[in-house]
Structure formats: C-alpha cells, structure tokens
C-alpha positions in Angstrom: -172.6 -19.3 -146.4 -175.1 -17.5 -148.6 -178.3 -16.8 -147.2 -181.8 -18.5 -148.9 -183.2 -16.2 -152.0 -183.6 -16.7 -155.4 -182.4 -16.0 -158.3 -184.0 -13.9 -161.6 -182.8 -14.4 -165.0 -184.0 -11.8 -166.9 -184.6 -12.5 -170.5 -184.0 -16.2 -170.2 -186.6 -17.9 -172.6 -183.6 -18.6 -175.1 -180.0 -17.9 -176.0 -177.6 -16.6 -173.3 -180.5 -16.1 -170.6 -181.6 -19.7 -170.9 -178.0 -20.5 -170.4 -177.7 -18.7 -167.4 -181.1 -19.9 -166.0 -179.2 -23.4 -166.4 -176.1 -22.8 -164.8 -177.6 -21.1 -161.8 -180.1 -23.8 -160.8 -176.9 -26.1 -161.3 -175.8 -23.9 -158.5 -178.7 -24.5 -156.5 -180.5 -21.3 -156.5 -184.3 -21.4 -157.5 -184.3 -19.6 -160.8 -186.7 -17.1 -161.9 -187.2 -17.4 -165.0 -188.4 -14.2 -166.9 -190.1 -13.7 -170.7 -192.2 -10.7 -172.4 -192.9 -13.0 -175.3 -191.6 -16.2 -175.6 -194.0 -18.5 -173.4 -193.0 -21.5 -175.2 -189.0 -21.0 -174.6 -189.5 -20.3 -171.1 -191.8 -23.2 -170.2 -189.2 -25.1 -172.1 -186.3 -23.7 -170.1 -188.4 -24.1 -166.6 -189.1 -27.9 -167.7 -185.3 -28.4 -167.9 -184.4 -26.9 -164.9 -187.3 -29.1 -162.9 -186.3 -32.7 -165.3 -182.5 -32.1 -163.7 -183.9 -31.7 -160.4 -183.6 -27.9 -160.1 -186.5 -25.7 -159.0 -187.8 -23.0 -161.4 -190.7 -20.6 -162.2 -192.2 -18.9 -165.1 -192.5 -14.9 -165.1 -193.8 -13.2 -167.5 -193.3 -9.5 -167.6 -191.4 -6.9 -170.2 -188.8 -4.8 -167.8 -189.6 -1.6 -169.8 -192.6 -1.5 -167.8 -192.4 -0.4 -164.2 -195.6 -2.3 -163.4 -194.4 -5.8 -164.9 -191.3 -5.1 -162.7 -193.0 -5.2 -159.7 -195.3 -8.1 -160.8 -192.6 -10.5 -161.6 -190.5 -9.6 -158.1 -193.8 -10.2 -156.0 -194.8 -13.3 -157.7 -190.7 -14.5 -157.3 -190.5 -13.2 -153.8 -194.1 -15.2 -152.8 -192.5 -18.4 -154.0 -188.8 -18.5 -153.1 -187.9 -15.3 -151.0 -185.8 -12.8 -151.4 -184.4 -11.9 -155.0 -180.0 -12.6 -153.7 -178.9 -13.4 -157.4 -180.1 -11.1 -160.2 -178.9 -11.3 -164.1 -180.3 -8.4 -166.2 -180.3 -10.3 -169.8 -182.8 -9.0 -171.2 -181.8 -7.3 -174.7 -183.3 -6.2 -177.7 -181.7 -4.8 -181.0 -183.0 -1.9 -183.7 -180.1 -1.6 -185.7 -179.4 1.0 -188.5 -177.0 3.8 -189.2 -177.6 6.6 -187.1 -178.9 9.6 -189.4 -181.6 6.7 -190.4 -181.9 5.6 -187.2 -186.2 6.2 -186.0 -186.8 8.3 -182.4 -188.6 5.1 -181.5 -185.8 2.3 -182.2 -183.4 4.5 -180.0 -186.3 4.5 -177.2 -186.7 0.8 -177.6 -183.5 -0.1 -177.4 -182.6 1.9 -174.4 -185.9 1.4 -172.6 -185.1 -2.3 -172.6 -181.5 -3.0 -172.6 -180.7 0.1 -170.0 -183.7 1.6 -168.5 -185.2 -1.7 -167.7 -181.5 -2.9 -165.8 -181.9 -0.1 -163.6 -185.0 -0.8 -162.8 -185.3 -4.5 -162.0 -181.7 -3.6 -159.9 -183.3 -1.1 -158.2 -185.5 -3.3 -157.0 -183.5 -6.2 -156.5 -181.6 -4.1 -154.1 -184.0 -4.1 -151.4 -183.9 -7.7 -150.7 -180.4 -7.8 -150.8 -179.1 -4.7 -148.9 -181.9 -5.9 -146.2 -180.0 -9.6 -146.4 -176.3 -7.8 -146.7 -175.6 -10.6 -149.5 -176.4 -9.8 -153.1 -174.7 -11.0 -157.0 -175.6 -8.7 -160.0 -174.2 -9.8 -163.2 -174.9 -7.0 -166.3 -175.0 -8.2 -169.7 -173.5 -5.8 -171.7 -171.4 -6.2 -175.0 -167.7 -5.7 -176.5 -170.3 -3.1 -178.7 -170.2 -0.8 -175.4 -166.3 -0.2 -175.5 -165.4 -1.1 -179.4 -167.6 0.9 -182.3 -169.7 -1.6 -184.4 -171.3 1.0 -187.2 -174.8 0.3 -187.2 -175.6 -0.4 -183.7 -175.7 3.1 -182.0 -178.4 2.6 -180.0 -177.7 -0.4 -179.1 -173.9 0.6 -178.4 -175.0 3.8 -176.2 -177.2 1.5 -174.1 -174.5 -1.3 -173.7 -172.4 1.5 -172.5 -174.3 3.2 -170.3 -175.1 -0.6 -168.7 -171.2 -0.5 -168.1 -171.2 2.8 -166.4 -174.7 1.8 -164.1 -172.4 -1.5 -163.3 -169.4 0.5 -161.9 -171.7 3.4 -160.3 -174.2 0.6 -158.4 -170.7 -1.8 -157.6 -169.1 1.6 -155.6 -172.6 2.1 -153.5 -173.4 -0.9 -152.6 -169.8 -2.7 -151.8 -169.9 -2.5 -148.2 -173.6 -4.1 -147.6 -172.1 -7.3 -149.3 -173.5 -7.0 -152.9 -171.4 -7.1 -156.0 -172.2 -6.0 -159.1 -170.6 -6.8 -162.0 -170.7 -7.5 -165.9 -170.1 -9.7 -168.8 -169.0 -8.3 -172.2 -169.7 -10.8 -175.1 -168.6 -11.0 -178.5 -169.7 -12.1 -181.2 -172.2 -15.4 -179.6 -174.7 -17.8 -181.5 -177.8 -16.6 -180.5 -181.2 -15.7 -182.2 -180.1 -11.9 -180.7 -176.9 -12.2 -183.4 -179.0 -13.6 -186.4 -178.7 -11.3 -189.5 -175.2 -9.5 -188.6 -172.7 -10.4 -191.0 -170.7 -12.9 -188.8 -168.0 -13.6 -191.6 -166.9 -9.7 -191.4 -167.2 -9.7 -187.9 -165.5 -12.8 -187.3 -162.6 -11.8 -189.4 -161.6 -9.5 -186.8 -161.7 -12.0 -183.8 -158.1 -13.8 -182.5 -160.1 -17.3 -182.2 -161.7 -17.0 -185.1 -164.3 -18.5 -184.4 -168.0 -17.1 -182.5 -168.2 -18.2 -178.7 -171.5 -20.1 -177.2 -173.8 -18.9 -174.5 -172.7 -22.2 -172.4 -169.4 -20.5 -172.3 -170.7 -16.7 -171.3 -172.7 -18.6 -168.7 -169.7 -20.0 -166.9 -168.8 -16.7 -166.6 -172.0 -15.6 -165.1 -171.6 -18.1 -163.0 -168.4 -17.5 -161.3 -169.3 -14.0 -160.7 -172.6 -14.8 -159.3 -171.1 -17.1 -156.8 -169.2 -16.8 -153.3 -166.1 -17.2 -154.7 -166.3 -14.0 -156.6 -167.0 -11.8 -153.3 -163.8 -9.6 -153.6 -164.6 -9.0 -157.4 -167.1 -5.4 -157.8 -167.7 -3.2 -160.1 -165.6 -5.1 -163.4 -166.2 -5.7 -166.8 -165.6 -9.4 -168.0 -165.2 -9.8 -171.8 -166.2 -12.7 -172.8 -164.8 -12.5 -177.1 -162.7 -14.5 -178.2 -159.7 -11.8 -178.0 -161.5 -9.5 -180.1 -160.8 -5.9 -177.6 -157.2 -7.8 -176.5 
C-alpha cells in the first residue's frame, strides 16, 4: 500500500504533461500541476482534474531556476504532503544544425530539459527516501539514442536524461524508489509542431505519429505499484521506429 503524497507533473499545462496530470489523478494521487508560462493550459488542466472528481493544484515555477524549485515543492508539500510521484516533463526545443547552433540555445535547452530534472529529483528525493516509497518517470526521447540532424542540443540533453535515469535508479533501489523513463517518438504535440513529420514518419513501422494519451499509459504503469521491480529502464514509446 502506497503511503499518502502527491504527485508533480512537471510541464503539464499541455501536450504529454497534461496527459499525464490526467492519468495520475485517475490513479488517485493529488496532482501537482506545474507551468512557467502557460496559466491558461494549466488552470484548464487543474479544472479537469477537479470536474472528474480528482484533486489538483496550480504551480507556477520554471525548473531552470533553483528558487522556483523550491517554491513549487513548498507550496505542493503545504497542500498534499510529501512529493511520492514525480514526472520531470518539462521540455523545451532550439533546434538548428550544430555549427549554427547559438551558446545560448544549447544553455536553454539543457538548463531546462536536463539540469532542471536533476534538480526537481533531487529534491523530490527527500520526501521519498524519508517515506522509503518513491516513482520517477523521465521524459526523454527516441532523439537520445537515434541521431535526428538538427536537434543536438536537444539530443545531448535527452541523453544525458537517460544516463541521470540509470545513475539515480542504482542509488536509490533499496530505499524503495524507482526511477525510470519513457522514450517517445514522433507524438502530436505543440512540442513537435514545425518538424517535418512526413520525413520523419516515413521512417516509423506504424506509420503513423502516436498520442500523448498513449505515452501517458505508459507513465502510468511505471508510476504505479505494479511496476515496483522495474528501475533504472528506458521505455520507448515509437511506434517501432528504434526496433
């Protein structure tokens, strides 16, 4: 039986994080649900969540930033306890080849996408090694184990997400926390808009782009009891596209 906490959802004012948000309060976890910019999505998302009979919260706070870290934990923790369930989602993308490629779209995209997982984890960890009960689901991408020319900042931090997943699962295992992550493909989201899906899609078994409903069940499953032997792996979630 899992102990009372709550879970964050990094990221979750639209697309795969709002997905997530969803699917966890169908699970019964009060959801945190985390924005930088998007008031409007969130507060939509949070509405959802409470309509269906869930119980949600609004956070505002941009993981890059230590202090909006700590902000957004305090005000979870006040409301619903201990942090048991966290999903770093959050993601942004500065794509270009890489001799064009700008100092500060490489700092971006890693401050984001990889420096802010480790630090919202790093926190989350206290809770949880304190409760001996803990999920941590990654987002990563296919992009972080297949080349996508164009995206090498967003590769290298999709990658090193990966390698923070495996690292955290191994020190943590025995206090009862698992840390895992997902690995999408090509998805419909707002995050995919303006890559060339036909070339993209040409290269995928199904043949067609998945949905965030269906990387959420993923989430899901590995954020719940049943997953409690399963640490440290890498679910790709692509149509077949790295079979």
């Amino acid at each position: 039986m899992r102990p009372e906490g709550a879970a964050l959802v990094t990221g979750s004012s639209r697309g795969l994080g709002a997905a997530i948000a969803r699917a966890l309060a169908g699970d019964g976890w009060p959801v945190g649900v985390n924005f930088s910019r998007d008031h409007e999505g969130a507060s939509a998302v949070v509405a959802e969540i409470e309509d269906g009979g869930g119980r949600a919260t609004l956070l505002q706070g941009d993981v890059s930033r230590p202090e909006d870290v700590e902000r957004v934990f305090a005000e979870l923790e006040t409301r619903f306890g201990s942090v048991l369930t966290l999903i770093n989602n959050a993601g942004v993308r500065a794509d270009g080849l890489a001799p064009q490629l700008e100092d500060s779209q490489w700092e971006q995209v890693l401050a984001v996408n990889l420096s802010g997982a480790f630090r919202v984890t790093r926190r989350a960890l206290k809770g949880m090694l304190r409760a001996r009960y803990g999920r941590i689901v990654n987002v990563a991408s296919v992009v972080g184990v297949r080349a996508n020319p164009g995206q090498a900042n967003y590769a290298a931090s999709k990658a090193g997400l990966i390698g923070l997943t495996r690292t955290i699962a191994a020190e943590v295992a025995r206090r009862g926390v698992t840390v895992n992550a997902v690995a999408p493909g090509f998805v419909n989201t707002e995050l995919t808009a303006g890559i060339d899906a036909e070339r993209f899609l040409a290269a995928v078994p199904a043949r067609r782009a998945g949905t965030p409903q269906e990387v959420a069940a993923c989430v899901r499953f590995l954020a719940s009891e049943e997953a409690s032997y399963v640490t440290g792996a890498t679910l790709t979630v692509d149509g077949g596209l790295t079979a």
